[in-house]
N, C-alpha and C positions, 0 to 999 in steps of 0.2 A: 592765819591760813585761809585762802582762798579753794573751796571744793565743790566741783563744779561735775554735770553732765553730759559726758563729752561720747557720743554713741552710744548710749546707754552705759559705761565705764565711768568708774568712781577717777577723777582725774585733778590734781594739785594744781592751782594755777600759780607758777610761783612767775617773780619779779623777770627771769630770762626767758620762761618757755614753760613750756606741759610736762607732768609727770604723771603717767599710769599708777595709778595708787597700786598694783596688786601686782604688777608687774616688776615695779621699783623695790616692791617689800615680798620680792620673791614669794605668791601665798601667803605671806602671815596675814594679810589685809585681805578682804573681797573687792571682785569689781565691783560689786554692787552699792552704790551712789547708797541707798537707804542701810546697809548693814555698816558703811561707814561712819555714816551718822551716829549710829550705836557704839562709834568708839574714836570718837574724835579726840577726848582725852586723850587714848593710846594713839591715835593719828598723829596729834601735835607734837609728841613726845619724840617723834620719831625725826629724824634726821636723813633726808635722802641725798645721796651723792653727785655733782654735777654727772656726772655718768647717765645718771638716771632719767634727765630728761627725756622724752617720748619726740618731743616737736620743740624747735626753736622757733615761736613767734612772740610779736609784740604783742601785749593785753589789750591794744586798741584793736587791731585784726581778729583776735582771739575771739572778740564780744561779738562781733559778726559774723563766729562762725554759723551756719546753720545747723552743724549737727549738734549744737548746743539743747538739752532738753532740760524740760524741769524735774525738779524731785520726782518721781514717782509715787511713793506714800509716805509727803509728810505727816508729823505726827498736828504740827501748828502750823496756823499759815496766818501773819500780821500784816496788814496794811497802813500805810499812813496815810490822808486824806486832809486834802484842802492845806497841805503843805506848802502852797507857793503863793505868789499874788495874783497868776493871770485866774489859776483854778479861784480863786474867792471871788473875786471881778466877776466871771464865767456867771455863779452861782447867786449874785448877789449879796454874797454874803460877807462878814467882816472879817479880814485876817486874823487867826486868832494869834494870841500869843504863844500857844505849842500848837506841834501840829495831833490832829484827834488820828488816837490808832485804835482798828480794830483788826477783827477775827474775819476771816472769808470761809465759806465752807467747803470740800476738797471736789466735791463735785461739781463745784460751781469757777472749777481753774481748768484753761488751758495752757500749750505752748505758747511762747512768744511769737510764734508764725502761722497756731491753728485759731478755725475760726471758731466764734463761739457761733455753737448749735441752740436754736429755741424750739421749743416743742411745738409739735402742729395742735394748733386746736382741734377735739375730737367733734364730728359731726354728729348731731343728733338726727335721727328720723322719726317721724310721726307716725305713728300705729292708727290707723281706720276703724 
């Protein structure tokens, strides 16, 4: 199962189109993308109706949508790094044999279209 944030709405991406998780499960399910995550078991379990779909599109359109967001409060957030050959090259470094995954911190994520914000350096002043 593909579960994605689609307007802030907990939304199914399956193989023909989009399903409104809360909509499709009349209330049993939240919109809410993070309270689903808390029951994906019971998510998976479930069974929605060609009926159900919300939008018929293709998963290549889909991935461009914009109003695509990220989790809001994930609980983990896994990166993989130096996965490929041009990023080792880049780096200097030697392809490894797996690729190194780590942990990112939640405040250190954005959207896939915002930009990331750096702190202003604070000015000091000199006292006479």
């Amino acid at each position: 199962m593909r579960l994605a944030n689609l307007d802030g709405r907990a939304t199914i991406v399956a193989n023909d189109g989009l399903v409104d998780v809360a909509g499709a499960s009349n209330g049993a399910f939240s919109a809410s993308i993070d309270k689903c995550l808390g029951q994906l078991d019971k998510l998976d379990a479930c069974t929605f109706s060609p009926t159900s779909l919300t939008q018929n599109v293709a998963i290549e359109e889909f991935a461009l949508d914009p109003r695509l967001g990220p989790v809001v409060n994930p609980r983990q957030i896994f990166a993989i790094g130096l996965n490929y050959r041009n990023h080792a090259a880049e780096t200097g470094a030697e392809v490894p044999k797996q690729p190194m995954v780590f942990t990112k911190f939640l405040r250190r994520s954005v959207g896939r279209t915002n930009h990331c914000r750096y702190p202003v350096p604070r000015r000091t002043t000199r006292r006479n």
